[in-house]
N, C-alpha and C positions, 0 to 999 in steps of 0.2 A: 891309315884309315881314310875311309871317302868320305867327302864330302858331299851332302846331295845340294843342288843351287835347285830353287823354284824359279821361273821365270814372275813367277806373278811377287814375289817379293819383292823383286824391284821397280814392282808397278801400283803404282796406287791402286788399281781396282782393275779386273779383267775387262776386257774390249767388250763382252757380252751386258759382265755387270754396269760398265758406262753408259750401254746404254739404254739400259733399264732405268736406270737413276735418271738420266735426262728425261727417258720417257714421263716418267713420274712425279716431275717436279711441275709444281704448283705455277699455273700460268700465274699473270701478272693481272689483277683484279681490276675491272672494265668500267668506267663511268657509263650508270643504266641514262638512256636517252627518255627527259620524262614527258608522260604519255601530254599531246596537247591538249589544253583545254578548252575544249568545244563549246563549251558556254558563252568561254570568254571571247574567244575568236568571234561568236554570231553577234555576240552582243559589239565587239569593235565596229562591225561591219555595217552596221544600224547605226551605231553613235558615228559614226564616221559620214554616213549618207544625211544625218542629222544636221551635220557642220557644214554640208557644204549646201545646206536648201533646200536637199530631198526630204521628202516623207515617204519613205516608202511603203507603208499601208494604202495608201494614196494611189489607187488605180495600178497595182504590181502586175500586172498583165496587158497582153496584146488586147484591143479594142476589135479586131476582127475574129484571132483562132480564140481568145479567150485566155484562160489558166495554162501556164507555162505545160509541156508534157514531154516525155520521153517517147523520141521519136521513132524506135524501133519497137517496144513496148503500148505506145501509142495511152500510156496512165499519165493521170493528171496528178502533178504534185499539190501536197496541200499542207496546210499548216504554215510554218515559217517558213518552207520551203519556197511557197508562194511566191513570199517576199522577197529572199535571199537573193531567187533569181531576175527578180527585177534591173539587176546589174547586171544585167546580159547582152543586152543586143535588141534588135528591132524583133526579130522572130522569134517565139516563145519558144521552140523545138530542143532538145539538145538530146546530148549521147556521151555514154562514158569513153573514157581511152579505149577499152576492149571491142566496145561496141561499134564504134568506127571503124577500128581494123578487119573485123566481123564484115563488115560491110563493103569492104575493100577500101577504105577510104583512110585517112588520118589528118589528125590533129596541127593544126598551121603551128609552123616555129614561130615560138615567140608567145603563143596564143598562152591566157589566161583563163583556169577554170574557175568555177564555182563549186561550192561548198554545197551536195544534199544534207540533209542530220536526219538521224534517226535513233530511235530508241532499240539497242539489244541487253536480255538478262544474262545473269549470271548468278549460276547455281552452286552451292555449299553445302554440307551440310553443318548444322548446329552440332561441335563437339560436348556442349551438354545435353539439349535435348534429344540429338539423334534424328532432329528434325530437319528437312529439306528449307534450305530460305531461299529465295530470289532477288535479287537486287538489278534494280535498271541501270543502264548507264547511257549517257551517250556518246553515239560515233555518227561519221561520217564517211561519207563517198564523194567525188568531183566528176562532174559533168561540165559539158563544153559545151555551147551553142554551135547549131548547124553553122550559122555564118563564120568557124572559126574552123570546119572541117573540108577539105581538100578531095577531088578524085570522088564524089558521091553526088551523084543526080538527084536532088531531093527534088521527091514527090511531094506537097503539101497539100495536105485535107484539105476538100471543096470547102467553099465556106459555107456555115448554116445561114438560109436566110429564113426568116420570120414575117410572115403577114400582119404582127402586129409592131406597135413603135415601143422603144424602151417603156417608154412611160406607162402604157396600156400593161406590161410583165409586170413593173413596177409596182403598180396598183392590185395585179391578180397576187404577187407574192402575199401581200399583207392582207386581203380577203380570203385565200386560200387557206390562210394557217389558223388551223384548227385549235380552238384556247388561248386564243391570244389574250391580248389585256384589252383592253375599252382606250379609245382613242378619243381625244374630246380638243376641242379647241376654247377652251374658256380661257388662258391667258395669253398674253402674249412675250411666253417662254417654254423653251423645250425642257420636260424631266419625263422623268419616269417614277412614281411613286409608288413603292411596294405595299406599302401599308393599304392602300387601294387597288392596290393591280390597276394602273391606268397609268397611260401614255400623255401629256398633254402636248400638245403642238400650235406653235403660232399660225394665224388664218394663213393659211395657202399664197393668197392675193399679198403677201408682206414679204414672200421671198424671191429675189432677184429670176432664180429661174424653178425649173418644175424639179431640175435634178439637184438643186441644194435641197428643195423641201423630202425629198424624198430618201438622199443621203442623210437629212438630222432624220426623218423619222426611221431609218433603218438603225440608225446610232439609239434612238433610246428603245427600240423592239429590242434589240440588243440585249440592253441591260436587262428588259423583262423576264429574257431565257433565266436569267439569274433566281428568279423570283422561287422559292420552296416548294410550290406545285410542280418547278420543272425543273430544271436543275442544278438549282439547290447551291448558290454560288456563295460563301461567307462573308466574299470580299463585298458583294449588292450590300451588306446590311449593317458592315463592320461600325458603321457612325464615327469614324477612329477621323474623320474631317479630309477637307482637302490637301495638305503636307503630308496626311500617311501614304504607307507603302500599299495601305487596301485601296485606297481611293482612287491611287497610282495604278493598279492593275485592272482596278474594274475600268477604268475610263480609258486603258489600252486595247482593253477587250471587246469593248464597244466599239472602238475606231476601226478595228482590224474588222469584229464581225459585219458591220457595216459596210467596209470593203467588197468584201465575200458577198455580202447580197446585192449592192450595186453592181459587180463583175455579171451576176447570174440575171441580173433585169436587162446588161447591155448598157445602163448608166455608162456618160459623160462627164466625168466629176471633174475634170480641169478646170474649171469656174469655181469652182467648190475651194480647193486647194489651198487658196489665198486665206480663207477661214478659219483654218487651222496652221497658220504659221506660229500663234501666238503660243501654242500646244509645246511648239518644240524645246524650250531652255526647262519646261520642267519633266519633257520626256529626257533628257540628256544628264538631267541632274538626274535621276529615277535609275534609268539605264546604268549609268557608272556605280553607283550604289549596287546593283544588284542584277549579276550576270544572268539570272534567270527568268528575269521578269519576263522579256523579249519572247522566248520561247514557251512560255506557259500561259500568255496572255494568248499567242497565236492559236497553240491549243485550245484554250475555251473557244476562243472565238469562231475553232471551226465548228466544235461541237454546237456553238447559237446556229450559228448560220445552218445548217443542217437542222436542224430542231425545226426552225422557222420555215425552210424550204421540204419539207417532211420526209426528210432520206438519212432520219437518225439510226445508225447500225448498234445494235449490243456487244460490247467487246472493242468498242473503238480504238487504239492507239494514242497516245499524248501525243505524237510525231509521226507523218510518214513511215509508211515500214519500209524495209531495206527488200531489195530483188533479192531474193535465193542465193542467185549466183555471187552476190559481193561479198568477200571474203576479207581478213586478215592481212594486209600487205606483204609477200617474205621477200627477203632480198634475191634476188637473184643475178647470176652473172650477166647472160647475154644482153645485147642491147637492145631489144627491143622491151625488156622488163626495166632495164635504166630507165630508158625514156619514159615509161609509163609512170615509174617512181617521183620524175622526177615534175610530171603533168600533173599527179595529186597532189602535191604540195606546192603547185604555183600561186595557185589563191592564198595561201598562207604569207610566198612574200607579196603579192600587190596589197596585201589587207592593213 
């Protein structure tokens, strides 16, 4: 009798079937890298400029070009972007990684960017309703200052000149604006009182120079945006005292939109500065407390300052919008995506 011999019986499993089975087999499960928090990063970057002296609400822009802008795009950042960028450099201009190369130009080794934010949603549906929801979130993009970009001839904007002096814009912004509150000089202390809609301000002749008096009265026109006739702010009326977190917001909201309209009078505020030192141990205690305050106070504050200077848009943004084109980071091999990879997250370690 024969005997028949399979080869595969003396093999554990056929060549084919091996490697099916390797195919098949369950990679090895990947620690997810968790998304940063942009909150908290903006907010370090603030508490951080806090400790060492800065205030940066405090004049965030160039004194000649103005508000920080992208200088291929030629748009002016606004909100906390303002600010952010205030740790830049001499010249307000900057440009993404793309946008340099775009240009033939590139990013200096070593060079350090900054942090844009922006507000993008994200869409669901509701598995009981069936209903569409939206949820915001934030992201970011990094920008570089021109002074940190290589091989590009920058052109820089003529500057604007003005027939009148800061102080004459100064005086047209707050005659210009249409509903304002009642300005009066009866004491000698600055507020803003809702329950009146009125501004009070110390006599003129009692302030060191023309640009403090004109920075505190931008600081409490400020607050008046707040007021119910206009938009309608809860933190103006919360009465919750000076240690809440309302008090805390409206009176960074004032600071910031202040800022904003002194930038757009051409104000001087380095005289000023020293005034508000005192501001800073309970912006830092505020700040740590609560990663959001920083960005939502800048938001209003763009909204005031707009309201007051009469170029309020319907549909505004809490944040800067993001360009069209910025996208998603994917990994990619080549080197010229490393190195882009590895420009967005520089700001992350100097911060």
């Amino acid at each position: 009798m024969r005997v028949q011999f399979s080869f595969n019986k003396y093999n554990k499993r056929p060549r084919k079937q091996r490697f099916i089975m390797k195919k098949t087999r369950k990679p090895a499960a990947r620690t997810a890298t968790p998304r940063p928090d942009v909150y908290q990063i903006v907010t370090d970057r603030i508490v951080a400029a806090l400790e060492g002296g800065v205030i940066p609400w405090r004049k965030p822009w160039n004194a000649v070009y103005g508000l920080p802008r992208n200088y291929a795009t030629g748009a002016a950042y606004t909100g906390i972007n303002a600010f952010l960028l205030h740790f830049s450099g001499a010249l307000p201009f900057f440009l993404t990684f793309k946008q340099a190369l775009a240009l033939g130009g590139n990013v200096r080794k070593g060079a350090k960017g900054h942090p844009v934010v922006y507000y993008n949603v994200s869409v669901r549906e509701n598995e009981q309703t069936g209903k569409e929801e939206k949820t915001p979130f934030l992201k970011y993009y990094t920008v570089f200052s021109v002074e940190d970009i290589e091989n590009i001839d920058f052109v820089l904007p003529a500057v604007e000149r003005h027939a009148h002096t800061p102080i004459e814009a100064a005086e047209a912004i707050v005659r210009n604006w249409d509903g304002r509150p009642a300005i009066e000089h009866l004491h000698q202390r600055a507020y803003y009182s809702p329950a009146l809609d009125l501004v009070n301000m110390p006599e003129r002749a009692t302030f060191t120079t023309a640009e403090g008096y004109y920075a505190t009265l931008f600081h409490e026109l400020t607050h008046s945006t707040g007021h119910a006739s206009r938009l309608d702010r809860p933190d103006l009326t919360a009465g919750e005292g000076k240690g809440s977190a309302s008090y805390a917001r409206e009176e960074l909201t004032a600071e910031m939109g202040a800022s904003f309209l002194c930038a757009a009078a051409g104000l001087d505020t380095a005289q000023t500065e020293t005034n508000a030192v005192a501001y800073i141990q309970s912006w830092l205690e505020r700040l740590k407390n609560d990663k959001k305050l920083v960005l939502q106070a800048a938001s209003k504050a763009q909204r005031a300052a707009k309201l007051i200077l009469g170029v309020v848009e319907e549909g505004e943004p809490v944040a800067a919008p993001a360009p069209a084109r910025v996208v998603e980071l994917v990994p990619e091999e080549d080197e010229v995506s490393q190195q882009y990879k590895a420009a967005e997250l520089s700001w992350l370690a100097a911060a």
